[in-house]
C-alpha positions, 0 to 999 in steps of 0.5 A: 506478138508478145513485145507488141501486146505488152508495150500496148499495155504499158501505154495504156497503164491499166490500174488491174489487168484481168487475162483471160486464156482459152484452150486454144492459146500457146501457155509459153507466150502467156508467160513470157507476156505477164512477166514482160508485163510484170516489169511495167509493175502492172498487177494481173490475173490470169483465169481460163474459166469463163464463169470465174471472169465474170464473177471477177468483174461483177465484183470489181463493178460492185466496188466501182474499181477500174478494170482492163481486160485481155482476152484471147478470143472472138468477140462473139463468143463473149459479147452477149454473156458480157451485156447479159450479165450488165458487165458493160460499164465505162470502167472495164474495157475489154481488149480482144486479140486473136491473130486476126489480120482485120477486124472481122464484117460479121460482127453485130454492131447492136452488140458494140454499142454504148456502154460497152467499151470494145478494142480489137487488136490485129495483126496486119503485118509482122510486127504491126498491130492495129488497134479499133476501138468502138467508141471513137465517135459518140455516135453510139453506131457500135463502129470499130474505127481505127484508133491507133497503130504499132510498130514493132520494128521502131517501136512506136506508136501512132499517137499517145494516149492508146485510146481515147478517153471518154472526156475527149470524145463525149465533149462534143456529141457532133449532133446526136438525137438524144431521146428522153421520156417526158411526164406532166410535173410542174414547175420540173415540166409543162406538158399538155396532152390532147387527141391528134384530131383535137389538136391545133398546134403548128409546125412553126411554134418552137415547143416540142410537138410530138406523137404517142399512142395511148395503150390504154385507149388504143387513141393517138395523142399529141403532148406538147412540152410548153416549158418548166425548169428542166426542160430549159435545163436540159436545153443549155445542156444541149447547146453546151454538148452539141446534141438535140433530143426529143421527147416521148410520152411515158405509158403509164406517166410515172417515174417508176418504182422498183418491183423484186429484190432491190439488187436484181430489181425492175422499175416501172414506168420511165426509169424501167425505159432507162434501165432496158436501154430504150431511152438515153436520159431522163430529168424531171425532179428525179430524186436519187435512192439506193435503189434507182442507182442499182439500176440506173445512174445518176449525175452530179444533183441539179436540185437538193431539196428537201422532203417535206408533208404539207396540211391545211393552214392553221385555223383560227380558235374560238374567241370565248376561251381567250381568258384561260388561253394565256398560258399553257396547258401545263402551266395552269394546274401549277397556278390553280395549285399555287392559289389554292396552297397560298391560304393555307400557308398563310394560315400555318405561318400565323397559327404554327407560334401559338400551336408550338406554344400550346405543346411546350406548356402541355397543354391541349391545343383545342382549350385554346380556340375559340369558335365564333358565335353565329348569330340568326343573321345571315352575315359574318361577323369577321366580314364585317370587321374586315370591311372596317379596318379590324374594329367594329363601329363605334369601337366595339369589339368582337366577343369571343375573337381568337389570338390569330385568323381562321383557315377561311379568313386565310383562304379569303384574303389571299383570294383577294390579293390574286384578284387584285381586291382590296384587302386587309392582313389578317394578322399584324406578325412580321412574317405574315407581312413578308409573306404578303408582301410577296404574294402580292408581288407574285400576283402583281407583277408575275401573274398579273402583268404577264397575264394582261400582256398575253391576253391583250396580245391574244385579243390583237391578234385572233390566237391560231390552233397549233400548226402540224409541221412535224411528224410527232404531230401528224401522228398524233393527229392521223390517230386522233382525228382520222388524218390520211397521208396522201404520196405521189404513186410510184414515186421515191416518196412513196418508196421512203414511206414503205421502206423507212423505219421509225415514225415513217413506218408508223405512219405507213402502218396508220395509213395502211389501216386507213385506207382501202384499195390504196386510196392514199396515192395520188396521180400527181402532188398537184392532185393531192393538193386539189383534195386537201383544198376539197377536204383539210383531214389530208396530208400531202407528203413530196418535195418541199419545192414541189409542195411550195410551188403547188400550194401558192398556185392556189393560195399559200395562206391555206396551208401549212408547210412542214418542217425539212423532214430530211434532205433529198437529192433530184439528177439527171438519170442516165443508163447504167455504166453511160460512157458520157456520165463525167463530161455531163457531170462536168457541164452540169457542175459548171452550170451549178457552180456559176448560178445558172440552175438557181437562176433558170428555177427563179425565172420559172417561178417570175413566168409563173407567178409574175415578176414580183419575186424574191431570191430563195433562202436555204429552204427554196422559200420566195419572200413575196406573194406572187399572184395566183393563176386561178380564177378567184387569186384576187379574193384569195390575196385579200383573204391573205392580206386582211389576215395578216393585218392587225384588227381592233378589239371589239365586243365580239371579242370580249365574249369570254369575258362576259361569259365568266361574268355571268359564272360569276353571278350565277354562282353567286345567286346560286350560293345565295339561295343556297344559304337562305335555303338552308337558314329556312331548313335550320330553323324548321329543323329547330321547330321540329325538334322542338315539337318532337321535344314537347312530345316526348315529355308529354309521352314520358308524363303520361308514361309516368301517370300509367306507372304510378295508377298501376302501381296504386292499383297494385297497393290496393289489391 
């Protein structure tokens, strides 16, 4: 016994060796077995408690590290705890030996089925063991076949390897019914739902036609699988692996979502069949989370999307503020600021000389200034200088003219240069001619050029409000405006809002405060792009495919798609410690790698949208717009063309233009009747005054009459 079991070993080359002895086994052939065994250099671990094994193993499958298990007992004493503690998994095999002459009929095949990797050793002659193993064929029947045989008295085996491993045995599944639940996900999966009395289906079409009962309605249904990127997927997968499958209807028509502590978790809907073993596969755009591979397992990525929030397109901004629309809202107060700074500048470099002077000789700068003398006409006197070169007609000058220019006559004359007026320099110094020189180049070239080329732009092509293509801004936006953030129910996105920090949990908390009775969730993206469509205060977070394909089936020039908010991974879901995971890795690698799945998701999209469809670039983004299935596709492809045509310029346009020009007059006839307003008040002010004048001189005569009568009358007393 000792020499068989430990050559078995050695030819099965185990990475850890976990022993496990009961009371009822011999200590002294435990120990000749381990130091036969620790000459192969094989690691072992002897335990003869149950509870330490299983922790043993648990961690092992934790750390995803192989382990071969010995065990001296009857397999129905281990089996149930074995599938009740999830320690059946494609890395621990359990080898059971107990001097059995056969394998015993009264085993449970449900015990022995798949994940569980089982090999039972007899002894049906002296020194001839035979080795049963339940994974011979990939019927998943839970049989112990006979895999293999020893002979101690040779010393030989009946073939090499000991057992056969998974990738030779699930290679080809020999027919087997795979069953697999199927949701209503497009362009992932087609499926129409209708009553059985309704229904109109044949059985020679070539779709999948299947029966569900509805719980909820206590109804039966018929859901029919018309096509979709997976289901041709898992087509080519079947062909190349020799099985068939069929589709059934998920109750609840969800992915699945997971309910308590995230590593004893539950999932609902079809990932929650998965993880209970009723079902043997799912596909359909299921994305890969920490959480959904506590529970399941998933295979090498058939799609690497990207997650991504779709909004309403943007939308064209009113024409009559075309004019300050230019620049950009920090730019502006630096112009204004500029302007409004040049005159006084100017003013400083003609006037600081004379004020320097002023103060080096001791004397008071204001001895030297000279204030112009207004005249009871309503005109300036330095304008009219101005307007003729600096002299007046006939080459009379001004009386009482200072050395240098005023503030105003500054501020005045740079306001000309930026208005591209004609204007004259106010002083003939070297310095003021260099600083005007340059003011007009800023104005002319800088300010003006730029400015006729961004606004003739603007007036060419209708300016847009800025798009929301990032969370910053949808941020902002739900807290401005009243944004709601719309996700798939039960979905991975519904979880990566709940469960991720940052901005998304920002936007969780607003959405959350928003919302009442959970109105963001959604059904399904394609419901939540039909209300964005009704209502474009919305926001529809999900796959960027996803979202994309949604939003051209009803016109791609209403929405905005934002930018790839981090990269999300969909696979093939299989049961937790599947057997077959690395032959469908391996099938599934080689579809990728030859451009298969790329090419089976470009052919859905040609069914879909038409033949007129170019490749997919790094975001899985079409060049072309394809044509529109719904009712009204050819005003919505006309609304797009003309919009991304160039239109001419017309009035309608220009409205702005006229609008400051109308400030303009309005201002002036406002300052003009402010000025005769206040010439009226000043000499009513001077005539008053005047009168007030005359009557106290009258009051101050008549005053002085009293005195001088009281005073004579006081002589004569």
């Amino acid at each position: 016994m000792v020499l068989g079991l430990s050559e078995m070993i050695n030819l099965l080359a185990p990475k850890t060796l976990a022993i496990l002895v009961l009371n009822e086994t011999k200590i002294d052939k435990i120990d000749r077995l381990t130091v036969m065994i620790h000459h192969y250099n094989i690691p072992t671990c002897i335990f003869n408690n149950l509870d330490e094994y299983f922790r043993y193993i648990g961690s092992n499958l934790k750390k995803s590290l192989e382990t071969t298990s010995l065990l001296f007992c009857h397999p129905e004493k281990m089996l149930e705890d074995l599938i009740e503690r999830r320690l059946a998994h494609r890395l621990s095999l359990y080898i059971f030996y107990w001097g059995v002459r056969k394998v015993p009929t009264q085993l449970d095949r449900s015990l022995l089925r798949e994940p569980l990797r089982v090999a039972v050793i007899t002894n049906p002659r002296k020194n001839i063991f035979r080795i049963f193993y339940n994974q011979v064929k990939p019927n998943n029947r839970g049989e112990l076949l006979s895999t293999n045989w020893f002979d101690g008295n040779d010393m030989t085996f009946q073939k090499v390897p000991l057992l056969p491993t998974p990738t030779t045995v699930y290679k080809n599944f020999e027919g087997r019914v795979f069953t697999i639940p199927v949701i209503h996900k497009p362009p992932w999966h087609f499926v129409t739902y209708s009553k059985l009395n309704e229904s109109s289906y044949n059985d020679t079409e070539t779709d999948q036609l299947e029966l569900s009962t509805n719980s909820t309605e206590n109804e039966e249904t018929v859901f029919k699988v018309t096509g979709g990127r997976d289901h041709n997927l898992i087509q080519l997968i079947a062909h190349r692996m020799n099985f068939s499958f069929k589709y059934i209807d998920q109750e609840d028509r969800i992915q699945g979502t997971a309910i308590g502590p995230a590593e004893n978790a539950t999932f609902t809907g079809a990932l929650g069949m998965l993880q209970r073993r009723e079902v043997d596969l799912f596909l359909g755009d299921v994305a890969v989370t920490w959480e959904r591979m506590q529970a399941v397992e998933f295979s090498f990525f058939t799609l690497a999307d990207s997650a991504a929030f779709v909004t309403h397109a943007p939308r064209k901004l009113s024409e009559a503020l075309a004019l300050v629309r230019p620049f950009q809202v920090t730019v502006w107060p630096l112009v204004l600021l500029t302007i409004m700074m040049s005159g006084p500048i100017l003013y400083m470099i003609i006037a600081m000389p004379y004020r320097l002077e002023d103060w080096s000789r001791g004397r008071m700068a204001r001895t030297r200034r000279f204030k112009i003398q207004r005249g009871p006409s309503f005109y300036h006197m330095q304008y009219i200088q101005e307007m003729n070169h600096g002299a007046l007609p006939g080459g009379a000058e001004i009386a009482g003219t200072p050395q240098h220019p005023t503030l105003d006559r500054c501020i005045w004359y740079t306001i000309n240069v930026y208005l591209r007026q004609s204007a004259t320099i106010p002083y003939n110094g070297h310095v003021s001619r260099f600083f005007s020189i340059l003011l007009w180049l800023c104005a002319t070239y800088v300010l003006g050029d730029v400015y006729s080329a961004q606004l003739t732009s603007q007036l060419a092509r209708p300016a847009r409000e800025g798009p929301i293509d990032t969370l910053g801004k949808l941020e902002i936006f739900m807290q401005r405006d009243g944004y709601q953030l719309l996700v798939e129910r039960q979905s991975a996105f519904q979880a990566a809002l709940v469960n991720s920090t940052g901005i998304l949990q920002r936007l969780y908390r607003i959405t959350q405060q928003q919302s009442h009775n959970e109105s963001y969730l959604v059904s399904s993206v394609e419901e939540g792009i039909r209300i964005l469509v009704d209502n474009s205060k919305r926001a529809v977070f999900g796959g960027r495919e996803t979202l994309y394909f949604n939003t051209k089936r009803y016109g791609a020039h209403r929405f905005q798609l934002s930018e790839k908010l981090y990269t999300r991974y969909s696979a093939v879901a299989v049961q937790f410690g599947s057997p077959f995971l690395d032959s469908l890795n391996e099938v599934i690698m080689r579809l990728f790698e030859a451009g298969i799945i790329e090419k089976i998701t470009i052919a859905e999209y040609e069914r879909m949208f038409g033949s007129h469809i170019g490749q997919f670039d790094d975001e899985s983004v079409m060049t072309t717009k394809p044509d529109s299935v719904e009712g009204d596709s050819g005003k919505a492809k006309k609304a797009a063309e003309s919009n991304e045509k160039l239109k001419p310029m017309n009035l309608r346009m220009l409205q702005g233009a006229f609008l400051a020009l109308a400030c303009g007059h309005s201002l002036g006839a406002i300052a003009l009747v402010l000025e005769n307003k206040s010439k009226c008040i000043q000499l009513t002010f001077g005539r008053i005054k005047m009168c007030l004048h005359w009557i106290g001189r009258i009051f101050c005569k008549i005053g002085r009459a009293i005195c001088r009568l009281w005073a004579r009358l006081q002589r004569d007393d």
